[in-house]
VOFI-884555 format. One record per residue (C-alpha): x, y, z. Coordinates in Angstrom, 2 decimals, always signed. Each point is the difference from the previous one (the first is absolute). Example, Ala and Ser with C-alpha at 12.3 -4.5 7.8 and 13.67 -1.06 7.14 Angstrom:
<recs>
<rec <+12.30, -4.50, +7.80>>
<rec <+1.37, +3.44, -0.66>>
</recs>
This chain:
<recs>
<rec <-26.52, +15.31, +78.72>>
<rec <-1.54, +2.50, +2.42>>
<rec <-2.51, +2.56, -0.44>>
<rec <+1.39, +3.27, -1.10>>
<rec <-0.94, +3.43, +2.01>>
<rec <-2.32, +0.45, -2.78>>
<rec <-1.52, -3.21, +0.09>>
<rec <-0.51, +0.43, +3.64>>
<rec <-1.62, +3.51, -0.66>>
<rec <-2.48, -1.03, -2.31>>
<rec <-1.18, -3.06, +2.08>>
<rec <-0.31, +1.98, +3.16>>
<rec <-2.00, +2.93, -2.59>>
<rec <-2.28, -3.32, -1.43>>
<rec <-0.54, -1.02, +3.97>>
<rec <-1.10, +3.04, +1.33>>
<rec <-2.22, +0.80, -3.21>>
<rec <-1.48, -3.25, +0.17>>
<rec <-0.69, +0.40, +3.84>>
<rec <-1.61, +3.22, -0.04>>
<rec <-2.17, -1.36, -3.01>>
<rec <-1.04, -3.05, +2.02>>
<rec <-0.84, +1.71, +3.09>>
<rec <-2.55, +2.30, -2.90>>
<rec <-1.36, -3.56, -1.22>>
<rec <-1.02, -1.20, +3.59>>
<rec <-1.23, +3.67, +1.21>>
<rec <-2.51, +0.14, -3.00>>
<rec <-0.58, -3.32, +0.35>>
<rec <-1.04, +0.60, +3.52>>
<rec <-2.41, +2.57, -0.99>>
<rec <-1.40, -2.08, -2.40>>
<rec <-0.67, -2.79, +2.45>>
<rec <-3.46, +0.24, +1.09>>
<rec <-1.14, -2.70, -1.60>>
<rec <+3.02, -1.55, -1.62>>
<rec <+1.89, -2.37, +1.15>>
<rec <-1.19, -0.58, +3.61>>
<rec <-0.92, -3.07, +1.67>>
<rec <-2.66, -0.21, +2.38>>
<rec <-0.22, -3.35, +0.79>>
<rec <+2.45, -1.37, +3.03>>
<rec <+2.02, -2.35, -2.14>>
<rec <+0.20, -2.71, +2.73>>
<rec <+1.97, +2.36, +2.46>>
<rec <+2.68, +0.12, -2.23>>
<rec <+0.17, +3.08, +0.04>>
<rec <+1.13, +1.84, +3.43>>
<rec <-1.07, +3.63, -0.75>>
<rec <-3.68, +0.28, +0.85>>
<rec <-0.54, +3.05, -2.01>>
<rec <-1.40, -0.53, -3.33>>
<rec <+2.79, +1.57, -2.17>>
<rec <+0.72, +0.27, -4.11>>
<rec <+2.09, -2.82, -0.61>>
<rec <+2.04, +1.90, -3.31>>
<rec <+3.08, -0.18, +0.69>>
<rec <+0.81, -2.82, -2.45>>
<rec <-1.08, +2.10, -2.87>>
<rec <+2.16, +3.29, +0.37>>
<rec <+2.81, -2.94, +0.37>>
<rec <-0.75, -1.66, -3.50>>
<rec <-0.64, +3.47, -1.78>>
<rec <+3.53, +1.01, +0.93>>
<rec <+1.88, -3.48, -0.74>>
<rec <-1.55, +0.81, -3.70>>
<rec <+0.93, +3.35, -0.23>>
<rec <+3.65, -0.88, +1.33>>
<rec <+0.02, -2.71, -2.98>>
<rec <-1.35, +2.23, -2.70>>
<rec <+2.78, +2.95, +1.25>>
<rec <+2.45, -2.16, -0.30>>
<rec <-0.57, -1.46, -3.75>>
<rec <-1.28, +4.08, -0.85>>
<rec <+3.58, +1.74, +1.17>>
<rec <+2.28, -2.86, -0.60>>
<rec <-0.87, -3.33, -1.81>>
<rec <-2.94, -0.30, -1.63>>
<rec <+0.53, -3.75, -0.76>>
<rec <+1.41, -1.01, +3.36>>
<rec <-3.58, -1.66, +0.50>>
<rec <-0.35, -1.63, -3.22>>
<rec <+3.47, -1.66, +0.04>>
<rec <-0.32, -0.97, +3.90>>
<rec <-1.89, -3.11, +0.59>>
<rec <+0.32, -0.22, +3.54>>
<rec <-1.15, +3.70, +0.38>>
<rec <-2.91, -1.17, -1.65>>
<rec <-0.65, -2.37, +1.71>>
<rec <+0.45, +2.00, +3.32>>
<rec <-2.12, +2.78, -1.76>>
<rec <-2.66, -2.70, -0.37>>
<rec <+0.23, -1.93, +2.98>>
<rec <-0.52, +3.09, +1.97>>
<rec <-2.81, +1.23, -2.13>>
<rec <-1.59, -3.18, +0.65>>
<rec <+0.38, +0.17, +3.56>>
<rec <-1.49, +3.54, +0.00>>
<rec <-3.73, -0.97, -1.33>>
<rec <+0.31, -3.20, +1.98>>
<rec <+0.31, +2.40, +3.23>>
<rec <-2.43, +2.85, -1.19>>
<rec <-2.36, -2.70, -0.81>>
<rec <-0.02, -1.79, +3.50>>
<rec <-0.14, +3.56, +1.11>>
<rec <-3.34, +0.67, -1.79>>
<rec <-1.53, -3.62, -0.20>>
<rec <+1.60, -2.18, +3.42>>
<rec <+1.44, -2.40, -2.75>>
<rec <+0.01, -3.54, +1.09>>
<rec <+3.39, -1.46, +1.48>>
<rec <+0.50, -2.50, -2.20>>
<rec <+0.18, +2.58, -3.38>>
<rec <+2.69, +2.28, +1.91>>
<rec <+1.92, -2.81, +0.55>>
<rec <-0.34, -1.17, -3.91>>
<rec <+1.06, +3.50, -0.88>>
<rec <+2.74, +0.15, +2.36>>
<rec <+1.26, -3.13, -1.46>>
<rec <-0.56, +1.14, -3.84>>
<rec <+2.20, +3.02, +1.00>>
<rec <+2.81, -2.16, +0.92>>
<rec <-0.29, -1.93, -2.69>>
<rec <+0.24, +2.94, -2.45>>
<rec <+2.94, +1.21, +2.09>>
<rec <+2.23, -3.55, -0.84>>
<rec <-1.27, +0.08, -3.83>>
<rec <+1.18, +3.16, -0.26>>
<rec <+3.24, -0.82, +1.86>>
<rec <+0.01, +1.31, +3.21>>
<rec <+0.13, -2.83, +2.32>>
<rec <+2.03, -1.24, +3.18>>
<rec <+3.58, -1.85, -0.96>>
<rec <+0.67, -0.76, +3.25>>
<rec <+1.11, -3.89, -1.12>>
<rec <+0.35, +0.15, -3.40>>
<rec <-2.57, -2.24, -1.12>>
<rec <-3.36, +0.92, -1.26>>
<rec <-1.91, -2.89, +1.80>>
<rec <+1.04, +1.80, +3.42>>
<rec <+0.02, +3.14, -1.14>>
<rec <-2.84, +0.76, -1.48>>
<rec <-2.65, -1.90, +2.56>>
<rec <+1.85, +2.30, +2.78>>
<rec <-0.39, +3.66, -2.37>>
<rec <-3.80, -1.19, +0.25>>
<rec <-0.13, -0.94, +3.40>>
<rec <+1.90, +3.63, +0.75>>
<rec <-2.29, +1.84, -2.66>>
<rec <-3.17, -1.42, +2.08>>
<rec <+1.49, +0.20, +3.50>>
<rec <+0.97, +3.78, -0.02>>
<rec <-2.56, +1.09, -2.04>>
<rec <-2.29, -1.44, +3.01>>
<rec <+1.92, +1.07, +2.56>>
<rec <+0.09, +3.53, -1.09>>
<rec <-3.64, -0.08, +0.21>>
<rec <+0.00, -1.93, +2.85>>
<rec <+2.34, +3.17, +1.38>>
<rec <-2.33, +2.62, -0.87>>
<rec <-2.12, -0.11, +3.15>>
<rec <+1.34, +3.32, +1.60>>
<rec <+0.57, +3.50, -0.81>>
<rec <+3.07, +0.86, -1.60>>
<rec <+1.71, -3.49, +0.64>>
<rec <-0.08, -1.91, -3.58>>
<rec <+1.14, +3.54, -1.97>>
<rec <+2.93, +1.28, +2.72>>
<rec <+1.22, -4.24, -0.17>>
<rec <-0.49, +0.34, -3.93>>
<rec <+1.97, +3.49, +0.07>>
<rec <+3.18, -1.57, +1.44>>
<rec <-0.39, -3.06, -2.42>>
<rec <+0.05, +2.08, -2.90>>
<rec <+2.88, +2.35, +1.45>>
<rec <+1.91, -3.30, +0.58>>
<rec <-0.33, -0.83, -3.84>>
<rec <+0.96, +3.27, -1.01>>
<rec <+3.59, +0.20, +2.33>>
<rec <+0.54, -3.30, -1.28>>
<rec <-0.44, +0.68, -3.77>>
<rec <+2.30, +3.61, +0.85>>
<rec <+2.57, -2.01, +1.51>>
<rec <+0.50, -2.79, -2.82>>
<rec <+0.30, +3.01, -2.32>>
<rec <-2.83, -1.34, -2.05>>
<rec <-2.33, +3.58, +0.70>>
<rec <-1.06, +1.20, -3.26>>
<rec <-3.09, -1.73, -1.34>>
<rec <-3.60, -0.48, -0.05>>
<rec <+0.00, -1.98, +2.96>>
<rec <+1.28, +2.42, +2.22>>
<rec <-2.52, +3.03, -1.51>>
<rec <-2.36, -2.76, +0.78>>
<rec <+0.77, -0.67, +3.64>>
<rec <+0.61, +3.99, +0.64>>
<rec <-3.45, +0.37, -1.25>>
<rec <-1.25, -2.64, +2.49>>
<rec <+1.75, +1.35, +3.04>>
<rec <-1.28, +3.65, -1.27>>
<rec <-3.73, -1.35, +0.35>>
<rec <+0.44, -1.92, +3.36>>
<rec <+1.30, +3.43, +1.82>>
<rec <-2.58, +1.69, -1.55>>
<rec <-2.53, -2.34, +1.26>>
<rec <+1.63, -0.31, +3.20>>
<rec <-1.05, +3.61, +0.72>>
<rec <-3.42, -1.92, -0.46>>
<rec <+0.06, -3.21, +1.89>>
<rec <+2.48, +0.91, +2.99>>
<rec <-2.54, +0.09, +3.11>>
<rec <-2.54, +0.98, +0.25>>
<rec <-0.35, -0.81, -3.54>>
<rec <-2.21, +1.46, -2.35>>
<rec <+0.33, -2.43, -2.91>>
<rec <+1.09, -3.35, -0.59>>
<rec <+2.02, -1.75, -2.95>>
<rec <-2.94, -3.14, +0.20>>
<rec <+0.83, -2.98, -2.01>>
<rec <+0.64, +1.81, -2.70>>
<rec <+3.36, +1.69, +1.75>>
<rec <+0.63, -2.88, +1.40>>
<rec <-0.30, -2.48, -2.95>>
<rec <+2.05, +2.18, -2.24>>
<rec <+2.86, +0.49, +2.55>>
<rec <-0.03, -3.75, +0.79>>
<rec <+0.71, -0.49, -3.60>>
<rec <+2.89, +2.85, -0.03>>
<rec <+1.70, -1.09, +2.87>>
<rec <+0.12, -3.73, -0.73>>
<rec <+1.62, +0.93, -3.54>>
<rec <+2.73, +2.19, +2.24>>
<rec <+0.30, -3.23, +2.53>>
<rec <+1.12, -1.91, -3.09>>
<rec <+1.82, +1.89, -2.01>>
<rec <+2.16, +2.80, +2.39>>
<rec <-0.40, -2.86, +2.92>>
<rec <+0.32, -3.77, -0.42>>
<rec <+1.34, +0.68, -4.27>>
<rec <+3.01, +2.74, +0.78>>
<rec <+3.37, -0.85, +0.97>>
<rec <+1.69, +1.74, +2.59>>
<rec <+2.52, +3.19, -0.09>>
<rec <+2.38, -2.54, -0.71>>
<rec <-2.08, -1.30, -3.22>>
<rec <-0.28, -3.40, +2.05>>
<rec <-3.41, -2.04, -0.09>>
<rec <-0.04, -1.97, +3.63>>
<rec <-3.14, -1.23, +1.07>>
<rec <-0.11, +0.19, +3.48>>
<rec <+0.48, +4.17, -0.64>>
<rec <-2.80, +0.13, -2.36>>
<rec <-2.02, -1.76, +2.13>>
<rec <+0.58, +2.19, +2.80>>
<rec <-0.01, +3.02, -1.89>>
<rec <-3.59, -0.83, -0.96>>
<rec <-1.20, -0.97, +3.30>>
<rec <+1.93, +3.29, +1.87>>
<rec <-1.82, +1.84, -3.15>>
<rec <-3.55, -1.06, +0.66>>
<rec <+0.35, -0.70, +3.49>>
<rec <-3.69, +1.73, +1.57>>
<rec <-1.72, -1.84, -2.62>>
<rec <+1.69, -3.25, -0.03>>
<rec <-0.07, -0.31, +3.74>>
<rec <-3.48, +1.84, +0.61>>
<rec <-1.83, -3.01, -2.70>>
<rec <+2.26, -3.18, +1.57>>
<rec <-0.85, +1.83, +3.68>>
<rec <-4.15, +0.21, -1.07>>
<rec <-0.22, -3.49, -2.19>>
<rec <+1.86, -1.71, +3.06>>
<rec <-2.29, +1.11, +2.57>>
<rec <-3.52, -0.64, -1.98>>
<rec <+1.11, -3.63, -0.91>>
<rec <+1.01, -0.27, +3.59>>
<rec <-3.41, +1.00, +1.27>>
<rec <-1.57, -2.53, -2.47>>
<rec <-1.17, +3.84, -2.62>>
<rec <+0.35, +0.06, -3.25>>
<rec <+3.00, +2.00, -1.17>>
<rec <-1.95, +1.32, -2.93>>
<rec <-2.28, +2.19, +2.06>>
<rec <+0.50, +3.47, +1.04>>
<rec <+0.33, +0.65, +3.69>>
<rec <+1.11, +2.81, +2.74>>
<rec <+3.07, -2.11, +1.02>>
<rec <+2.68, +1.21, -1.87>>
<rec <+3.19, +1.47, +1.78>>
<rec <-1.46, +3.37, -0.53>>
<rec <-2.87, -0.93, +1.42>>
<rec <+1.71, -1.77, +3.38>>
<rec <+2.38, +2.71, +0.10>>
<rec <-2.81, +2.73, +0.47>>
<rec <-1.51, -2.75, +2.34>>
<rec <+3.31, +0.51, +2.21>>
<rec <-0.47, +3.81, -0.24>>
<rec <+1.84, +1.29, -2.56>>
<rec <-1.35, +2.69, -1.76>>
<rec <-0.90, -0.38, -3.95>>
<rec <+2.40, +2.65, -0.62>>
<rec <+2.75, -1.55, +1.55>>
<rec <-0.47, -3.11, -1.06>>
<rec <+0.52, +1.42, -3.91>>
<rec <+3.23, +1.62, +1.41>>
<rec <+0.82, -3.25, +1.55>>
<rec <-0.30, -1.80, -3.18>>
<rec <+1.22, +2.26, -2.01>>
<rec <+3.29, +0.17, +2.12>>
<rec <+0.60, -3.91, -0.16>>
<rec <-0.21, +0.05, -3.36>>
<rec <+2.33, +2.67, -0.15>>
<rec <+2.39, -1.96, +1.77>>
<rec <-0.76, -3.39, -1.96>>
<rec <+0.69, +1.96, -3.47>>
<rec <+3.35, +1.68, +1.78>>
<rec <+1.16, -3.84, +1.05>>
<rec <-1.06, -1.12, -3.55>>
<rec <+2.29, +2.23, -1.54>>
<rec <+2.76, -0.93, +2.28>>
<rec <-0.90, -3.70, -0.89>>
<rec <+0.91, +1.15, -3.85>>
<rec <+3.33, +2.11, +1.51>>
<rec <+1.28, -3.03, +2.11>>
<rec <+3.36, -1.72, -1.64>>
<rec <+1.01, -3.22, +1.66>>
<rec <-3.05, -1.34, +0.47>>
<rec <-0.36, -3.36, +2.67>>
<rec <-2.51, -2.05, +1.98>>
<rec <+0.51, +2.78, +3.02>>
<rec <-1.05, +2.66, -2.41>>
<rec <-2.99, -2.13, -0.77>>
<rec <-0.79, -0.81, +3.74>>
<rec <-0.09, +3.74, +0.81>>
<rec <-1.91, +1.48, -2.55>>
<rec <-2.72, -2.89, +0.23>>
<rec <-0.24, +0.22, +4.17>>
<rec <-1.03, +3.47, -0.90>>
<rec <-2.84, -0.71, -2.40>>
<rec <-0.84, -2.77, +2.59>>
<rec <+0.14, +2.51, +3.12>>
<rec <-2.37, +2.41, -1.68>>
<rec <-2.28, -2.84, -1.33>>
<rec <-0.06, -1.81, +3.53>>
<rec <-0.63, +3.75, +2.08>>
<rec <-2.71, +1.18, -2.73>>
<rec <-1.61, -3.97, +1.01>>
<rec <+0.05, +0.22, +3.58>>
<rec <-1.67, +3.32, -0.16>>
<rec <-2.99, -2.00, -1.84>>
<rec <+0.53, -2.55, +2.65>>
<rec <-0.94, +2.46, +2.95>>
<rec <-3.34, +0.82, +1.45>>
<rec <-1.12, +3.21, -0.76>>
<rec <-0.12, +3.01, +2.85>>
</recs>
């Protein structure tokens, strides 16, 4: 059933109340950020700014994801937590996520325990029962919501290496979840307070981070986001059947890869070209396609607008995926020669020698 007017009302009135309280979180936050929160050591060259900036981003996101929860059971169902075991487990899954970010944020954890936590979180997510059922058997299944769980959580923080591109890519994620829970008519629950508190908070901080930046979201934005938008890859991408309540695989597959395409093709792009040059994957570097597309002289700025308007179109293309009725191997071949043409351009731009 659609949203009402009403409905519509109040969650435009809970967006643009949450947004202007985010944007209060991060400007006190930034006033506050002398001596909290920055990092003065050069993290390997990971990172690309070489300002020394308040990386708090994370935290204003995570303080309005709770308050979007606790709304929710306060005005309308008080034991819509209690009775929800996969919102609990989402609840704690991100929580977990949070102090494993604001932790390698203070302390430069070691690898090895952000991948552990990383795969604890997806763990929690299947016991809890929000897990890919792409195949319909657990022994598939469940090894590939882990192997997602890990692999966007990384990317996303892989992603994070310029101003402004990680939160506008994140924005249209989100937005994609949103039109896509609007459209199946399922738009009244804590989820979606949830998610319109999350987009609230990234537009608030992307007054923040576009460039020239003046904060960043640090691991901690980035590990709780990686967490959030691997739960929407699973269930509004690869676990929800299209307008015409049909589960195919081929469309959830490419609905999830036209969904995440900047990260997706930024970490095969970056892993491919360090194992080719005999690097370690693992370790941070200026060669991302951010990186090679400044090195081909595109300006930061317009390289944000640039991704931000491919994922645009991806999320538009995914939602025609979900519209498309008589569905056949040409469909197929079109849609993936797209995610191929922007995945082979973005790697011949790496390819080139810089000006």
């Amino acid at each position: 059933m659609p949203a009402s007017t009403s409905q519509i009302f109040f969650y435009i009135t809970y967006f643009v109340a949450a947004t202007i309280f985010a944007w209060l979180i991060n400007s006190v936050m930034l006033k506050f950020s002398r001596n909290l929160g920055v990092r003065n050591n050069p993290e390997n060259l990971i990172r690309w700014s070489s300002t020394v900036k308040p990386a708090l981003g994370g935290i204003g996101f995570y303080i309005i994801f709770l308050l979007s929860a606790a709304f929710y059971t306060t005005v309308f169902n008080s034991n819509s937590i209690n009775t929800n075991p996969q919102l609990l487990g989402f609840l704690a899954a991100t929580s977990i996520a949070f102090i494993m970010g604001l932790a390698d944020d203070a302390y430069n954890t070691k690898p090895l325990l952000k991948l552990f936590v990383q795969f604890f979180c997806g763990l929690i997510l299947i016991a809890t029962g929000t897990h890919i059922e792409l195949f319909g058997d657990n022994l598939i299944d469940y090894p590939l919501t882990i192997l997602w769980v890990v692999g966007i959580m990384n990317s996303i923080n892989m992603l994070d290496n310029m101003d402004g591109i990680t939160t506008i890519v994140s924005v249209f994620i989100i937005s994609f979840a949103l039109i896509s829970e609007y459209l199946s008519g399922s738009f009244y629950n804590i989820y979606i307070i949830i998610l319109i508190g999350v987009l609230a908070a990234l537009i608030a901080f992307l007054y923040y981070n576009w460039y020239p930046s003046k904060m960043f979201m640090g691991d901690t934005g980035s590990q709780f986001l990686g967490i959030v938008l691997a739960s929407i890859g699973i269930v509004c991408c690869l676990n929800t059947p299209d307008h015409f309540g049909q589960k195919i695989q081929t469309k959830q597959i490419l609905t999830l890869l036209f969904v995440f395409i900047i990260p997706i093709c930024d970490t095969m792009i970056v892993v491919v070209n360090r194992i080719s040059q005999g690097k370690s994957p693992f370790v941070g570097g200026r060669d991302h396609t951010t990186h090679h597309l400044f090195f081909n002289g595109i300006t930061e700025r317009k390289i944000g607008v640039l991704f931000g308007a491919i994922t645009l179109l991806s999320i538009t293309l995914a939602l025609l995926i979900r519209y498309t009725a008589s569905w056949n191997f040409l469909h197929i071949g079109f849609f993936s020669l797209y995610f191929l043409s922007v995945l082979s351009v973005l790697f011949y731009i790496t390819r080139r020698k810089k000006q």
